[in-house]
C-alpha positions, -999 to +999 in steps of 0.1 A: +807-160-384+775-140-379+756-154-345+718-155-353+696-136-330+672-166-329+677-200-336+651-227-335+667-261-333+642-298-340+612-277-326+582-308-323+549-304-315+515-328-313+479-316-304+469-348-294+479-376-318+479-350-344+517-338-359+515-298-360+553-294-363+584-319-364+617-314-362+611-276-374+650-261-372+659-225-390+675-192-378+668-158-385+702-131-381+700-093-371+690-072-401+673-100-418+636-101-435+626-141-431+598-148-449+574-182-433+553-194-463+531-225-460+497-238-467+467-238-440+481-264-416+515-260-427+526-252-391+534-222-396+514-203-370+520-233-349+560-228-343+556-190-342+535-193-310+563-217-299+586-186-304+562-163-285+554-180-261+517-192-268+524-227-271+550-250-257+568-274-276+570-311-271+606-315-280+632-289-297+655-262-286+652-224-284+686-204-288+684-165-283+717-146-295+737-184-289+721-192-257+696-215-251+661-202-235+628-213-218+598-191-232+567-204-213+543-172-219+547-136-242+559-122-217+592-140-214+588-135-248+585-102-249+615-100-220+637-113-248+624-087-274+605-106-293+568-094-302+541-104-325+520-086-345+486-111-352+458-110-374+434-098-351+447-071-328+448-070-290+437-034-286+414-016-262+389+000-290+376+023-260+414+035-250+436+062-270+464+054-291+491+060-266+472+045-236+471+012-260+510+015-265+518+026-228+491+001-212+512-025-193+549-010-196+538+022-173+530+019-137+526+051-110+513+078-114+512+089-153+520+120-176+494+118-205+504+147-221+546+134-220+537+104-231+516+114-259+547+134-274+570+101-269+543+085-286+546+109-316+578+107-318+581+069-322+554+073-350+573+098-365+607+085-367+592+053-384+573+069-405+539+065-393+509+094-395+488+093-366+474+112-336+486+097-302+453+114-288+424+094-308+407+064-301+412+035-318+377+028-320+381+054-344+410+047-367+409+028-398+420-010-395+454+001-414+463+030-389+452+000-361+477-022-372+508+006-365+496+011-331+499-023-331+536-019-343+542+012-324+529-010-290+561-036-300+586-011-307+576+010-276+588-020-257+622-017-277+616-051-298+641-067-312+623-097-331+589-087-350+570-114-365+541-107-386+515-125-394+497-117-428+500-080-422+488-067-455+456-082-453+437-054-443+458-026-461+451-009-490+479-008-515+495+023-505+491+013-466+510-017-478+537+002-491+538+020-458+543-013-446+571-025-463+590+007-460+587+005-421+604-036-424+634-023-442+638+005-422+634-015-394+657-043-404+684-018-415+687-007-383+697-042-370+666-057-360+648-087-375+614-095-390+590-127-399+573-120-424+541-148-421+522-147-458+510-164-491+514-133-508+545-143-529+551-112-547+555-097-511+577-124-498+601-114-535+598-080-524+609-075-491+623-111-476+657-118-474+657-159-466+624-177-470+614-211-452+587-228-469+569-250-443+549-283-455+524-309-435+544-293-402+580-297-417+604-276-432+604-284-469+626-260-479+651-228-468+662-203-492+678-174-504+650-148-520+678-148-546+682-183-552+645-188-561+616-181-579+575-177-571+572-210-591+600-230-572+585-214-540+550-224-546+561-258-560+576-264-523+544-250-505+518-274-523+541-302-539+531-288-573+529-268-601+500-243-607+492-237-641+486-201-652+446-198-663+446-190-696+432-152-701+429-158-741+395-180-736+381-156-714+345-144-722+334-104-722+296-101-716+277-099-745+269-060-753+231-074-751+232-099-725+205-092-700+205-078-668+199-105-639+206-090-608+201-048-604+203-030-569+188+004-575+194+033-550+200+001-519+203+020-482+207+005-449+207+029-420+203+025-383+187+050-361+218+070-347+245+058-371+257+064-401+244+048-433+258+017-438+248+013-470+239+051-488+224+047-526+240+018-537+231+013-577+247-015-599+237-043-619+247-080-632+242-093-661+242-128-672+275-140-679+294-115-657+317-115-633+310-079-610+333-071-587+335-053-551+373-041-539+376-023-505+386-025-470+367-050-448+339-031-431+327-004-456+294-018-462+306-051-481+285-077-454+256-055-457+258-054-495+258-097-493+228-094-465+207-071-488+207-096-512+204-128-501+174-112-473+188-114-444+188-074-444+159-057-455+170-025-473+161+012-455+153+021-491+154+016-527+149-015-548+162-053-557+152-067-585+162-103-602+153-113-640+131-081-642+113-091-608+108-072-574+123-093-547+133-064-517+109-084-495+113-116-509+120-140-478+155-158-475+140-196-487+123-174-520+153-161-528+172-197-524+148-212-550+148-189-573+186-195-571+205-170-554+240-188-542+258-171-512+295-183-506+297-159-471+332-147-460+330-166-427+325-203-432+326-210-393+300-183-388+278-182-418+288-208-442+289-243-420+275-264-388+303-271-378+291-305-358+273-319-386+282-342-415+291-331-448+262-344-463+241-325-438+259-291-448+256-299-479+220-297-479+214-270-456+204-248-475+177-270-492+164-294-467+127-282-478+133-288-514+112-317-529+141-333-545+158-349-505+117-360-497+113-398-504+075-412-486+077-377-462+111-385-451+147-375-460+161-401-487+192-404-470+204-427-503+203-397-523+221-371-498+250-394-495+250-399-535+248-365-542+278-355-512+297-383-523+292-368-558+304-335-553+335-349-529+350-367-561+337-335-584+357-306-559+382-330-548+377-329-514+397-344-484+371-362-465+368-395-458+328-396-467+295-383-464+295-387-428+329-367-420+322-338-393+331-303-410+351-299-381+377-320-389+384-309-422+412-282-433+401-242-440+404-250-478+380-284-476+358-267-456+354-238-481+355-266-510+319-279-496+305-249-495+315-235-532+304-268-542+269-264-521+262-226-534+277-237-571+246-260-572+221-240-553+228-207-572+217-212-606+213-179-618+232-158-592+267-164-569+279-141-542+314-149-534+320-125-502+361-133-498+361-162-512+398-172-512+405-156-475+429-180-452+433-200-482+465-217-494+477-213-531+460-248-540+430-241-528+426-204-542+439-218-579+404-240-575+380-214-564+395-193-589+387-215-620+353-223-602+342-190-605+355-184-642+338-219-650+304-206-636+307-173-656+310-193-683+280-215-681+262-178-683+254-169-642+256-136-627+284-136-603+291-109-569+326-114-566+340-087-532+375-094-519+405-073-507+427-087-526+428-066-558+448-093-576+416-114-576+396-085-588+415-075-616+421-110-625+384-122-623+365-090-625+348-077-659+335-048-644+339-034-605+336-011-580+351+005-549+331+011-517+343+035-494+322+042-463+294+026-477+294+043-505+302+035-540+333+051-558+323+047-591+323+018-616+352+011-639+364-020-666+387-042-651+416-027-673+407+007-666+425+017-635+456+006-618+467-009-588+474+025-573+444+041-581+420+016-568+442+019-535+434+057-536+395+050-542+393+025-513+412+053-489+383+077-500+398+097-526+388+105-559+412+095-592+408+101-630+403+075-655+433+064-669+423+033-690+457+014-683+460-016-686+473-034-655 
């Protein structure tokens, strides 16, 4: 019988009195795709940084090719040939490509120009295009990601886990991707495969370990299941499919709410980050914005919600000039912001719910009772929109802090629902969310369409475009690529437009 390369036997770990994994036990054999699927706070990430050395467990056993091993940092890790390959990478921006990949696995004296055509040749045989002479500050987050890869296989990797690795690709960098595991794998080598994309995990796993509330709740053949069965193990559920056949085109006449005419934002010595932006919203429609992170999206949601003022052009909202509107104006005249990071943008963190909840607000007439907050009426209202959003929280006066990624996000669509009345942006929405959660947001934003707003939607994810979108468009450096029906181009093309290039119309359906 077949000795795994890695075997993890009753792993067990507690942050304090809190469970993050128990009794955790699966395997993963050379050649093999294994595919970790769970919810925020599944454990996923936990018992990975077990295997690489970031954490240490409680309790449990660590077997490498049959023996049993002690892995106390990454670099024992790393010893053992295990590397991983995490969301945010752990490169020198100011450094080349190959001084990222050589930079701790060289010492002495050092040939640039020999290692840069060892470099190459690594990229090459795995089928990666790129120069082992540019900084990375330079590269697009996709080509990032296989120096990242290239770094792990330079230090001849055995075990690669990766941790949502297509969330920053385009479609055909995906592709790339997957190509590079199965070449990989087929050369004996083994992958985890860390998503809760489940079309990917069909495509390319081999086993699949569904993790739930820090356990194991199930471990599979890819061909002894099904994206329903697997998603039923993640959340302890079925998700229903939203049913397409009530959806709701914008009237041909609806009005335009929201219109951005000619929007730039430049900074003295940069390039634009904005350049001529021009689009509109009208009332009852969902408008969405695909591309990679950091082509002008945060700067689009800044423009208008006032945070940035534009270099030039114009904003207008139900027929009326607000470019220089201040941030409060634009809040009562109900423009909702949903941000893309809740710790950052969305939340305080320290305070209650009922606090966050009216953050946004606090100035509004409606909270005042003789001068003072009516504290009655926060806690009503929170309490309110906890049983409406179904929200894990034991009250009003929970600390944001405790609650998962999805809860979290859950008081804040539930905040910006109620504050935008004529106007959402939802800026990644869904991102680090488990299948649960995204099914909600998902029919929250379809239910606010309905009731006649003008929704931003911008995501990466162009499965939440085409399914939400009724019109969108593709920014690329800032710029726009066009604007296009949400059945008019495919997958593919839409992956070309966010790489920069141009594509025809095709008006196929996906």
């Amino acid at each position: 019988m077949k000795l795994p390369f890695v075997e993890l036997k009753n792993i067990t770990k507690y942050f304090s009195q809190v469970i993050a994994n128990k009794d955790v036990s699966f395997a993963i054999y050379p050649g093999e795709v294994l595919a970790l699927l769970g919810e925020n706070g599944a454990g996923k990430s936990t018992v990975m940084k077990i295997l690489y050395g970031l954490y240490r467990a409680d309790f449990g056993t660590i077997l490498i090719d049959g023996e049993i091993k002690r892995i106390h940092s990454p670099r024992d890790a790393m010893a053992l040939g295990i590397s991983m390959i995490q969301q945010h990478f752990s490169l020198v921006p100011a450094h080349t490509v190959t001084e990222n990949i050589i930079l701790g696995n060289v010492h002495g004296k050092v040939d640039a120009k020999a290692h840069e055509q060892e470099v190459l040749a690594l990229a090459e045989r795995h089928g990666f295009d790129l120069a082992p002479d540019k900084l990375v500050r330079d590269l697009a987050v996709g080509v990032q990601q296989k120096v990242e890869i290239l770094k792990a296989l330079y230090q001849k990797t055995r075990l690669l886990i990766m941790d949502e690795p297509t969330a920053v690709l385009t479609p055909q960098e995906a592709e790339v991707l997957m190509r590079f595991v199965r070449g990989f794998v087929a050369e004996g080598n083994s992958v985890i495969f860390i998503t809760h994309k489940l079309r990917e995990v069909m495509e390319v796993a081999d086993q699949i370990v569904v993790m739930r509330n820090g356990m194991v709740s199930g471990d599979l053949k890819k061909s002894e299941t099904n994206e329903r069965e697997l998603s039923r193990l993640m959340i302890g559920r079925e998700i229903a499919a939203m049913d397409d056949s009530r959806w709701i085109n914008p009237q041909a006449n609806a009005k335009e709410r929201l219109v951005l005419s000619d929007i730039s934002v430049f900074q003295s010595g940069q390039a634009a980050r904005l350049e001529q932006i021009s689009f509109s919203i009208q009332a009852g429609e969902i408008f969405g914005i695909a591309g990679v992170s950091g082509n002008g999206q945060q700067e689009i949601c800044e423009v208008i919600c006032g945070s940035t003022h534009p270099t030039s052009g114009k904003l207008s909202l139900d027929g009326e000039d607000i470019t220089t509107v201040s941030i409060r104006e634009r809040i009562r005249r109900g423009i909702g912001y949903v941000p893309s990071d809740r710790h950052r943008d969305g939340m305080v963190m320290d305070m209650s719910l009922a606090e966050n909840m009216i953050l946004k607000t606090s100035f509004g007439d409606q909270w005042k009772r003789h001068g003072f907050l009516d504290q009655r009426k926060i806690k009503t209202y929170t309490e309110n929109a906890i049983e409406t959003y179904d929200i894990k929280a034991p009250g009003p006066n929970a600390v944001a802090r405790g609650l998962s990624g999805g809860n979290q996000q859950k008081v804040i669509v539930a905040r910006e629902v109620d504050t935008g009345t004529s106007v959402i942006v939802f800026d990644q929405p869904t991102r680090g969310l488990d299948l649960g959660a995204i099914d909600y947001v998902h029919r929250t934003i379809r239910a606010e369409k309905a009731k006649g707003k003008s929704i931003l939607l911008i995501s990466t994810e162009l499965s939440e475009i085409f399914a939400l979108a009724d019109r969108f468009t593709v920014l690329y450096k800032g710029k726009m690529q066009g604007i296009y029906q949400r059945s008019e181009l495919t997958t593919e093309a839409v992956g070309l437009l966010m790489a920069g290039y141009s594509v025809e119309r095709s008006g196929e359906d996906e």
